[in-house]
N, C-alpha and C positions, 0 to 999 in steps of 0.2 A: 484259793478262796472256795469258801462250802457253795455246794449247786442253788444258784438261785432258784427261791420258793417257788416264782412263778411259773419256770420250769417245769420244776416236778409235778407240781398242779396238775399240767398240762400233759403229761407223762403219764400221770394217775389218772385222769380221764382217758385220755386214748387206752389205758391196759385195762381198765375197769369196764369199758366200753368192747373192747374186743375180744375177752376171755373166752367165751365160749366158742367163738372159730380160731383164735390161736392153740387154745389147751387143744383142740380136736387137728388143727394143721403139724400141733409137735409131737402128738402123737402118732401119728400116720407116719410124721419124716423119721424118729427115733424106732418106731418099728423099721422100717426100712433098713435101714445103717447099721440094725442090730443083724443083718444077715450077712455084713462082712463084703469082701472081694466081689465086683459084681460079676465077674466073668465066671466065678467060682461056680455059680449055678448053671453054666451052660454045659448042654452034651456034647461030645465030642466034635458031631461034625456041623454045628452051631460054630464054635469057636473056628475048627479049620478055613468055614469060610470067612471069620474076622481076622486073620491073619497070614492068608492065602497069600499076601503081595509084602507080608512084613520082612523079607528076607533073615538075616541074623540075628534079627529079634523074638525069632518064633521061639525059639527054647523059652526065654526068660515069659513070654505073654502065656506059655503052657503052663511052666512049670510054676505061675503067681508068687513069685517068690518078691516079688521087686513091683513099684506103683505103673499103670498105664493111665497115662494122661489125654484125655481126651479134647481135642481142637476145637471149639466151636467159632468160625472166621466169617467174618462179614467184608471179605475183599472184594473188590471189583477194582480197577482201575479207571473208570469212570467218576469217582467220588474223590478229592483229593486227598480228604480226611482215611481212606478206606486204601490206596494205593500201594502205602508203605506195608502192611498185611502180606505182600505178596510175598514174599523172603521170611514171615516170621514160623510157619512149620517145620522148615528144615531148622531153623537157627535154633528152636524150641526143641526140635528131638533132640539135636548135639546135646546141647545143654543136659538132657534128661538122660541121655547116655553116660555123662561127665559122673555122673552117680548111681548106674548102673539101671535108673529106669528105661520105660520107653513112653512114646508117645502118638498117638494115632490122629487125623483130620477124623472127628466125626461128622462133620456137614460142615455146610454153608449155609448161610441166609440170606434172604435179600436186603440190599441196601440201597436206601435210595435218597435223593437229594433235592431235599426243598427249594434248594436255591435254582435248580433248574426245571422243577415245576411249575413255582410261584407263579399265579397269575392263569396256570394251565390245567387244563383237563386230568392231569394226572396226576394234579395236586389232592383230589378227592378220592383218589387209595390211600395218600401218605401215615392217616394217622389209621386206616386198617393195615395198615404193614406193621406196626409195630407187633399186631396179634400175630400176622401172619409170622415175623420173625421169633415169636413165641412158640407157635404149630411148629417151624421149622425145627427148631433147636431141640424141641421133645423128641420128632423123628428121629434127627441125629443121635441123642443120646436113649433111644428105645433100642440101640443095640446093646444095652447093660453089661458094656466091656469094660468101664470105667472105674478106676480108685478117685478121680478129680475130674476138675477139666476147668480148661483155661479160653474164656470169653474174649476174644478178639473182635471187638465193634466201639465206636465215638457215636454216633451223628446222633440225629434228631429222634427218631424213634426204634432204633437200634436199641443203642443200651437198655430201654425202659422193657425193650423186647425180650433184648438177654434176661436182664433181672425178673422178668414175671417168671420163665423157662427157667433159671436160676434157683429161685424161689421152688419150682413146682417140683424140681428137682434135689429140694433142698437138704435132703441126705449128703450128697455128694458133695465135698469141698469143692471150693470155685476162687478163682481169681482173675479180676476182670485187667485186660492188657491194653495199655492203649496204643499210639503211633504216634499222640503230640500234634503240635498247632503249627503249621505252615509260617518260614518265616516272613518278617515285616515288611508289607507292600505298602502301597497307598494308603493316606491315613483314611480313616471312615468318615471323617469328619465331610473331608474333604469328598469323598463317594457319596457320600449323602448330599452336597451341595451342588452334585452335578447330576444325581437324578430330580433333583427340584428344578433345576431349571430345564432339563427334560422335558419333565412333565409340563412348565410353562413354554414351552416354542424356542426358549434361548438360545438352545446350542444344538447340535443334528444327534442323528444315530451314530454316528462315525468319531466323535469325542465323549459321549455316553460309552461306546465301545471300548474305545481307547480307555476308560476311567476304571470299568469293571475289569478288564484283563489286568490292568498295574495294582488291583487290589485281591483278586483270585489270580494269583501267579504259578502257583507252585504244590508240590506235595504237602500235607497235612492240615491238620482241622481251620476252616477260617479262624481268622484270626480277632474276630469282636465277640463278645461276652453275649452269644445266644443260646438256644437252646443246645448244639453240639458241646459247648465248650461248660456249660451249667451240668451236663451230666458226667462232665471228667470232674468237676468238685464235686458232684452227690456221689462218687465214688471214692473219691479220700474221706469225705466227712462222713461218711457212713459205712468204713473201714473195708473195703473191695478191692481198693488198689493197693499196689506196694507204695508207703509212705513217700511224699513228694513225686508220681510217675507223671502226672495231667500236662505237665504246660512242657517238658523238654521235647525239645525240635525232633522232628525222623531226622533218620540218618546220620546223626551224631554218635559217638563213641560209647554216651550216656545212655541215649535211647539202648543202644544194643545192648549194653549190661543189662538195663531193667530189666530188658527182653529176660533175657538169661535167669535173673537170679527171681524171676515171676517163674517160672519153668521149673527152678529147683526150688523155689520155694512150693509149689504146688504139689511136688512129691513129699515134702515133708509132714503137710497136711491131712494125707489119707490116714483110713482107719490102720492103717500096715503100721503107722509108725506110735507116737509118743505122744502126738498134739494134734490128736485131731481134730477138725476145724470143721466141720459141714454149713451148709449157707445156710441152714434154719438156724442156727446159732449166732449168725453177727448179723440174721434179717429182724432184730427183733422191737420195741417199743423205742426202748432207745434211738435204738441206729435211724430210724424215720425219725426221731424229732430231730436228732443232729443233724440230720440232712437239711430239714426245712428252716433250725438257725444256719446251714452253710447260706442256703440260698435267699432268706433275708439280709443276709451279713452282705453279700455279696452283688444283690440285686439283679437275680436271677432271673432266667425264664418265665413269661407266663404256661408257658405247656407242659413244665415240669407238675402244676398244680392237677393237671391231669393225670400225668404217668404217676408220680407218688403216688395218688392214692390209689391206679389200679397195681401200683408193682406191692404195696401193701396188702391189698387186696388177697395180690399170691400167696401173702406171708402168713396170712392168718389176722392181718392187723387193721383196723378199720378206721382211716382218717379221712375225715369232713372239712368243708370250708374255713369253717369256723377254727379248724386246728392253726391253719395256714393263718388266717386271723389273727389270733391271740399269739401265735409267734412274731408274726411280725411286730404286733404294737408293740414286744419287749426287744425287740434284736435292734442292736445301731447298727447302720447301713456304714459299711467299714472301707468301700470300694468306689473307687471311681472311676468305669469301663467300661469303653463304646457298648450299649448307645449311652449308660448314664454319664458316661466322661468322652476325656477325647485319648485316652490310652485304651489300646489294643492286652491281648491277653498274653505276649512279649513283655512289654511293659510293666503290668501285673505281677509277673514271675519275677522280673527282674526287681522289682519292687521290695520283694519280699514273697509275696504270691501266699499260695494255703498253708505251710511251714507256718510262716508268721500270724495269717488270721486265725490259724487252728490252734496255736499258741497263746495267743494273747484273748481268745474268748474262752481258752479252759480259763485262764488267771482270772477271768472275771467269773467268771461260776455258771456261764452262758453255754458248756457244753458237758454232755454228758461224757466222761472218761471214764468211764466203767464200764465199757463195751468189749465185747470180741471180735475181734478182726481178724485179716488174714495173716497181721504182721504180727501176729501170737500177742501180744501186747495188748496195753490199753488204746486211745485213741491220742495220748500224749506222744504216742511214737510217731503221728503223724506231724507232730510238732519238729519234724526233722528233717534234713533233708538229704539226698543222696549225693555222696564225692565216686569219684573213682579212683580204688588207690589196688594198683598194678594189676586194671585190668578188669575187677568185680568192684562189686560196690558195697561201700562201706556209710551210714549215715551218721549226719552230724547233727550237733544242735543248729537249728533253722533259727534266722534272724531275731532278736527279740524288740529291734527299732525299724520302722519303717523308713527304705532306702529314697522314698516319695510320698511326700507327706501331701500330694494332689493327686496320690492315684492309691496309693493305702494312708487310714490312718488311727490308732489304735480308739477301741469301746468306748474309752471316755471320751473322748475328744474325735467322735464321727463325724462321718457329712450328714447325718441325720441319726437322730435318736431311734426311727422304726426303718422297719425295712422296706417298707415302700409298696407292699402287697395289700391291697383291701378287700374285703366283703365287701358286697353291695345287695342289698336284698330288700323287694316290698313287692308293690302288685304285680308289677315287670316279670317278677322271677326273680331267681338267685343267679349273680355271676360276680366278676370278681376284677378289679382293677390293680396296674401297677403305674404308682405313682410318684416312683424312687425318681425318673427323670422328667415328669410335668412339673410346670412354674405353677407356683402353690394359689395363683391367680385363676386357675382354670381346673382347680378341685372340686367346685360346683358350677355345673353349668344347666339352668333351665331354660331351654327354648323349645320353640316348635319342632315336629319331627317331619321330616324328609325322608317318607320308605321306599325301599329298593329290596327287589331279588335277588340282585347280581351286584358281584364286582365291578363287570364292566360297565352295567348303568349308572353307577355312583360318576364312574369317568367320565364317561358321555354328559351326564349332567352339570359335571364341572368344565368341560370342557366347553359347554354351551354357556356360561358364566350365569349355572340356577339354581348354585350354591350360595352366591354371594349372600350376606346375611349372616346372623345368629342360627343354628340348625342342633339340632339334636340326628343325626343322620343313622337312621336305623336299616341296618341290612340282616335279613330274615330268609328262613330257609337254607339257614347255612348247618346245622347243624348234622352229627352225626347220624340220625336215619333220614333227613332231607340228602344231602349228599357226600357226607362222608366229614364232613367239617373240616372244610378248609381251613388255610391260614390266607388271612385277606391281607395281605402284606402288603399289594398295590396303592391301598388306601391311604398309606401310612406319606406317601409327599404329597396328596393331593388335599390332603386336611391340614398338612405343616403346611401348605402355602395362603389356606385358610388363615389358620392360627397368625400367620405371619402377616396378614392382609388386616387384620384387627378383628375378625369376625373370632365370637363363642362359639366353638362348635366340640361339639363330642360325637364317639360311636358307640350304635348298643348295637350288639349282635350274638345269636347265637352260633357263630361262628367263632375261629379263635385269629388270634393274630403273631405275628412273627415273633421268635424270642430275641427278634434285634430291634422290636419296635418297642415305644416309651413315650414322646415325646410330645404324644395326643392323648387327652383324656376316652378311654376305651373302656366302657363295661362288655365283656367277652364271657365267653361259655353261658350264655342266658339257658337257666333252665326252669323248666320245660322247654324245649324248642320249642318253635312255629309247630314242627310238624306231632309232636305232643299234644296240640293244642295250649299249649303257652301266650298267654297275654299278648305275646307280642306279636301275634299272626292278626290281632285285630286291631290294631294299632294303624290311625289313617294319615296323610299327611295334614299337618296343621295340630295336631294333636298336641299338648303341654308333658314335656318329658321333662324330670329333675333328673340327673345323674350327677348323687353328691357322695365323694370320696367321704369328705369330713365328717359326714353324721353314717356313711356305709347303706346308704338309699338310693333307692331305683324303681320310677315310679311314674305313671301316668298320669297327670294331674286331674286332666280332662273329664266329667263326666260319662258315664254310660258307657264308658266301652268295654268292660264286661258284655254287657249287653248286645250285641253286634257278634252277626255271623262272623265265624271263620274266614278268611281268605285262602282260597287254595289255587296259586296257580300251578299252570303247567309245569311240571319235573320231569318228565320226559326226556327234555335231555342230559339228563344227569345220570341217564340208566346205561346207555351203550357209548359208547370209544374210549379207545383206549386201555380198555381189558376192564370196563366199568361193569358190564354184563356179570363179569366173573364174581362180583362182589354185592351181589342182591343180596344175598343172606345174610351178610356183615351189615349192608343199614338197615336190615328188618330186624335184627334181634341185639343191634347196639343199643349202651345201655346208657344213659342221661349224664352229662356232662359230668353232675357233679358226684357222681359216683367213677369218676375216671373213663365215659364213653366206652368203656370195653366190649370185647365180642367172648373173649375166650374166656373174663372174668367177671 
């Protein structure tokens, strides 16, 4: 089927809109790549000391005769999703030896885990880490040793990391490796009903405990449809991975090939060979809107609306709310997967998984296939998936019927016509709701507002029962130069037990929220912040808030409050522990929600 109109529309504004920093970012990256071999420009004893510990690889990194692939890993053993990383260096050199390359670690990055911050002081680095694993990645590869190099990182602000560093570096061909989704523990459903009663007094610390360890078990990415597991699809739909890599298990036979033939496929991509490939070539207008139909189709992350548009940013490409908008109201939502179902991303795969939705939204005209990716191909090759036949991997055609017709099901016949993302914008500010799993009963909701600083005073308050009621619950000062802008993810059973009590309630926050949360009507990333001076710093309690999905409004109803000083309380402590000190500079020159919060872009 020919690319739908609307589409391209959309395509044509973004490229019409961006030309004059992309034509200026492809110019910069094709100067670059026009000078060949990076090590080639090094003097001698430059290079000696990049190859001082290479043993029997130093002839072949002297003599450039053959690609040197360069490592960028984000392992720690701390993170499940990040563990299996430990083994992929050496498995990646062999492999690049099998062809006569070789392959170096140029760094590491930090990685880190929202799931074990949430709630905590060291939640307010998380979304500066992704810059910081952006700085990190540039040092790694400032040692201009590299024909490639192969991105090893999943989680939450990882990849978005890589890809800005990726981007910035976008001469160099790139292919991003993943490690796969931890297999099937406890259903979420079921994790969710036992933080809810948590939260209500029902059951102790010690069956809470019990619930989260049976549902974080083991090695590899959690396994619900959050922000970790939305940027393993913004990597097949926006051509980065080898076709079908996101959802097979660590430690499987599978995973290992991928490993492998991402390794030699990375050599074949340098300027040395036939097909050259550099990341300014598959980071282009296209490949962002593909991304952002994966992530409508699929009912993705809200913090991906962040990273998009600063990892575009890197590319030269400039996309707005509004983009995320007008994709959504044309994408059917094709997926149904914790939090918006009760399948997990096991599930998913087995279903059919990206093979089949990337399949069946080219047939509909809903993806652009005229891209470049890594897999030398169009973007139909991701329509495939990988077998192992003796040993490597060879791909097949991927499913063309869904194997679960409750957890995929094909464009025409969606669990909804949009994809669930909305604009919201008026006197408030601009922010943006996801609506793929609110009951369509609580797409407008006007009450009184109930303001808070904090996360924990929202709890305290609920826990004193001074919720009860209709509320519009506004938490402020959350935002990227206030404190680094959290995800308030705690909020997320203490308003489901609202919602579930019969009371209207919603959240406006210039703060963000979990990409496992859904479930609550939530306008998020408010900008201006509070500390912008944004509407919503003078906003009192009692005040008349509308937060309507349906008409994309957000709005104080109330008279005069324009009018009305500022509120500024104490921030103070949001300046020291925890390595918060470190990171003044990052919210003094962060940059407004909806330009992507960046520090570095």
């Amino acid at each position: 089927m020919p690319l739908d109109a609307r589409l391209d529309e959309i395509t044509d504004r973004i490229r019409e809109r961006s030309q004059p920093t992309r034509d200026a970012y492809l110019t910069r990256m094709h100067a670059q790549a026009q000078q060949g071999p990076r090590r080639g420009h090094l003097e001698c004893g430059n290079q000696a000391h990049a190859y001082a510990a290479m043993g029997d690889m130093k002839d072949d990194l002297v003599a450039e005769r053959v690609p040197n692939i360069g490592i960028v890993t984000a392992y720690n053993d701390m993170l499940s999703a990040h563990q299996p990383f430990k083994d992929y260096p050496d498995r990646i050199k062999a492999a690049a030896r099998t062809v006569g390359a070789t392959a170096q670690v140029a760094g590491g990055v930090p990685a880190m885990c929202d799931g074990v911050t949430q709630g905590q002081q060291g939640m307010e680095l998380s979304l500066f880490s992704r810059d910081v694993i952006a700085l990190a990645t540039g040092v790694a590869l400032s040692h201009n040793t590299f024909d490639s190099a192969l991105y090893l990182g999943i989680c939450d602000k990882i990849v978005p990391g890589l890809v800005i560093a990726a981007a910035t570096f976008g001469y160099l061909p790139g292919i991003f490796v993943p490690a796969g989704p931890m297999t099937t523990g406890l259903g979420n459903e079921e994790k969710a009903r036992t933080r809810r009663e948590f939260a209500e007094g029902k059951i102790d610390r010690a069956a809470l405990m019990a619930a989260e360890m049976a549902s974080y078990h083991g090695p590899g990415t959690c396994t619900f449809y959050g922000t970790a597991n939305s940027n393993q699809m913004l990597m097949e739909f926006m051509g980065l991975h080898l076709p079908g890599a996101s959802f097979v298990n660590p430690g499987t036979p599978l995973r290992d090939a991928l490993t492998d033939a991402a390794a030699l496929r990375a050599t074949e991509i340098t300027g040395l060979g036939n097909d050259f490939t550099p990341v300014c070539d598959v980071l282009d207008e296209k490949a962002y809107v593909n991304g952002l139909v994966g992530l409508m189709a699929t009912g993705g992350s809200t913090n991906l609306v962040l990273h998009l548009i600063a990892m575009a940013r890197a590319s030269g490409v400039v996309l707005t709310c509004a983009d995320f908008d007008a994709v959504s109201d044309m994408t059917p939502l094709m997926a149904r997967v914790y939090p918006n179902g009760l399948a997990d991303v096991n599930h998913f795969h087995a279903a059919g998984g990206l093979p089949y939705m990337i399949g069946r939204l080219l047939d509909a005209g809903l993806l652009h296939e005229d891209v470049t990716t890594v897999a030398g191909k169009g973007l139909s090759a991701y329509a495939s998936e990988p077998k192992l036949d003796g040993g490597r991997i060879a791909w097949a055609p991927g499913p063309t019927e869904s194997q679960n017709d409750k957890i995929l099901k094909p464009p025409h016949d969606a669990f909804d016509h949009h994809g669930g993302l909305k604009q919201v914008r008026g006197n408030l500010g601009l922010g943006v709701m996801k609506i793929s799993a609110v009951k369509e009963e609580f797409h407008v909701i006007e009450a009184p507002a109930r303001v808070f600083h904090t996360q924990q005073a929202v709890k305290d308050a609920f826990q004193a029962g001074e919720l009860n009621g209709d509320h519009v619950v506004v938490v402020r000062y959350q935002g990227p130069k206030a404190n680094g802008m959290p995800e308030l993810h705690g909020l997320t059973p203490v308003l489901s037990i609202l919602l579930q009590k019969g009371h209207r309630v919603a959240l406006v926050t210039d703060g963000r929220m979990s990409g496992a949360s859904g479930k609550v009507p939530a306008a998020i990333h408010v900008a201006p912040e509070a500390l912008d001076g944004g509407l919503i710093a003078r906003v009192r309690d009692g005040d008349l808030i509308r937060v309507d999905a349906a008409a994309g409004k957000l709005e104080v109803l109330t008279d005069g409050v324009a009018d009305r000083p500022l509120e500024h309380p104490d921030l103070a402590s949001n300046e020291t522990g925890l390595g918060r000190e470190l990171f003044k500079l990052f919210r003094a020159t962060a940059g407004p929600s909806d330009q992507g919060a960046g520090v570095v872009i």
